[in-house]
DOTI-284862 format. One line per field, with one value per residue (C-alpha): x, y, z; residue number from 1; residue in three letters. Coordinates in pm, whole numbers, always signed. Layout:
<bavos>
xx	(X/...)
yy	(Y/...)
zz	(Z/...)
n	(NUM/...)
res	(ALA/...)
</bavos>
This chain:
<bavos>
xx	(+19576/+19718/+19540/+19691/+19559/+19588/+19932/+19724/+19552/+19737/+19804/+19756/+19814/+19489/+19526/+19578/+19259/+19004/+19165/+19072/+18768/+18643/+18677/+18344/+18505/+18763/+18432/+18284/+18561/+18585/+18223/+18216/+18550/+18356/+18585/+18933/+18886/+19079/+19136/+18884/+18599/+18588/+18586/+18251/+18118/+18178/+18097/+18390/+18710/+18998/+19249/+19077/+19010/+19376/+19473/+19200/+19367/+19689/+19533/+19345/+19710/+19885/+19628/+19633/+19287/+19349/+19574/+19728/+19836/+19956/+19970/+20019/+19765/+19867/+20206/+20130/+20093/+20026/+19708/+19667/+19328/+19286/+19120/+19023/+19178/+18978/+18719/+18672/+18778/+18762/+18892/+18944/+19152/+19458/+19578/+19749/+19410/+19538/+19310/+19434/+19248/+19286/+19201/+19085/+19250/+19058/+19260/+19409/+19298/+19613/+19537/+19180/+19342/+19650/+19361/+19074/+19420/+19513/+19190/+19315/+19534)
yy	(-10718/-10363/-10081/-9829/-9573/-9622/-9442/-9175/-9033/-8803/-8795/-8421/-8215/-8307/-7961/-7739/-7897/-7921/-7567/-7376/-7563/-7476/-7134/-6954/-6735/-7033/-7187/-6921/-6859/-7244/-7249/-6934/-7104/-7301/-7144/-6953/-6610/-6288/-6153/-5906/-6160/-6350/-6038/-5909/-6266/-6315/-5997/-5952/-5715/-5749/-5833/-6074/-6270/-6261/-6421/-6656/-6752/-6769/-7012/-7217/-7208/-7401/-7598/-7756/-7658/-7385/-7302/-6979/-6917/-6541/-6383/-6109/-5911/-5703/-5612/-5488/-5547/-6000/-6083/-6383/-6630/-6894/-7184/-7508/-7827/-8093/-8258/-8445/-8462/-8766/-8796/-9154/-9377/-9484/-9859/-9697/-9606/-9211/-8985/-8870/-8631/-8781/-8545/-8638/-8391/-8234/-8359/-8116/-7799/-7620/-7635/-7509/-7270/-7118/-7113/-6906/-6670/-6666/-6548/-6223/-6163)
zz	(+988/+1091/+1161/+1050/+826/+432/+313/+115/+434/+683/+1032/+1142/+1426/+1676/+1871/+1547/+1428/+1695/+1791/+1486/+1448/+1740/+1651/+1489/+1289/+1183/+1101/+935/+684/+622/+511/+296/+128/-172/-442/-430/-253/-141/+211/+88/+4/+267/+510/+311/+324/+700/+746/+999/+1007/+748/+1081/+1232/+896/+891/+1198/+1137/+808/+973/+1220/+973/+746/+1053/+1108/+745/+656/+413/+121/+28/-328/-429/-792/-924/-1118/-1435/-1308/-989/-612/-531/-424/-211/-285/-4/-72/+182/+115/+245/+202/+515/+892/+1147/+1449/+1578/+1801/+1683/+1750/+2078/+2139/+2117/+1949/+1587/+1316/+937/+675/+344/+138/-194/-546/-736/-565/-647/-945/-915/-672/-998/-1240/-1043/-979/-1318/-1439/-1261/-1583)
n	(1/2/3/4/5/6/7/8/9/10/11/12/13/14/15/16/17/18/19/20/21/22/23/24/25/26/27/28/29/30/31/32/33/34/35/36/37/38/39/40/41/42/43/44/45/46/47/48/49/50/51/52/53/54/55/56/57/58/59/60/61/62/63/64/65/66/67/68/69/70/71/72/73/74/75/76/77/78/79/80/81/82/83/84/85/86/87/88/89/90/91/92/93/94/95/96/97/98/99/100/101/102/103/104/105/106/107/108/109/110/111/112/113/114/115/116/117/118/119/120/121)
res	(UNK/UNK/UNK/UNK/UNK/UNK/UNK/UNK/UNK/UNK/UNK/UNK/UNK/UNK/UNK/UNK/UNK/UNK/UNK/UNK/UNK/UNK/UNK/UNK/UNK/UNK/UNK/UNK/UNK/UNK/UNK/UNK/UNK/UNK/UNK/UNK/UNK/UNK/UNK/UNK/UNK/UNK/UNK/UNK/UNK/UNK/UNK/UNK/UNK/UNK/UNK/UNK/UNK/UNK/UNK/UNK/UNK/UNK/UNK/UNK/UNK/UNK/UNK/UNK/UNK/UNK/UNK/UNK/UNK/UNK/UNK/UNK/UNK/UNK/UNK/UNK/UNK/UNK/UNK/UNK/UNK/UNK/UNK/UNK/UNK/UNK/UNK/UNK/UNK/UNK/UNK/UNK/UNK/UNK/UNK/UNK/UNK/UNK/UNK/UNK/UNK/UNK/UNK/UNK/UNK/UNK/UNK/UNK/UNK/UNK/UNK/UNK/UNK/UNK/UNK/UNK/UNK/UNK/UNK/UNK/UNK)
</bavos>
């Protein structure tokens, strides 16, 4: 019987992970993320500054926790919505006994994602 994990789950980046998550403002953008939201949003909802919401995006981008889809509203400048992607973390011992982080990853939240930015139109 083998250990490893099912096909459909993902071996991540450990660091990237634990990293950003150990970061409160990481944190606090993850939790305010329960539907599609601007740059703009999330800084009112955090109640932090537009530049540091950025690099915490950025941070939670590499890290695989959040999704970034742009559109374009009414012919004019794109406007980027991020959105989290998981459902689930766990971080467990592999059969090397190394430590890995799976991530269950949310079904079809790109679409959920294109149709909360398509309601822009």
């Amino acid at each position: 019987m083998s250990l490893e994990p099912p096909p459909t789950e993902e071996r991540v980046d450990l660091e990237r992970i634990v990293g950003a998550l150990d970061d409160e403002g990481c944190r606090e953008i993850v939790s305010a993320l329960e539907e599609p939201m601007t740059v703009d949003e999330i800084a009112e909802t955090v109640d932090r500054p537009l530049s540091t919401c950025y690099r915490k995006l950025d941070r939670l981008t590499e890290a695989g926790l959040v999704d970034e889809a742009t559109g374009v509203r009414n012919g004019s400048h794109s406007k980027s919505r991020y959105v989290t992607n998981f459902e689930r973390i766990a971080i467990e011992l592999d059969e090397n006994r190394e430590l890995r982080a799976r991530v269950d990853r949310v079904k079809n939240h790109v679409l959920q994602l294109w149709s909360e930015v398509r309601r822009e139109f």
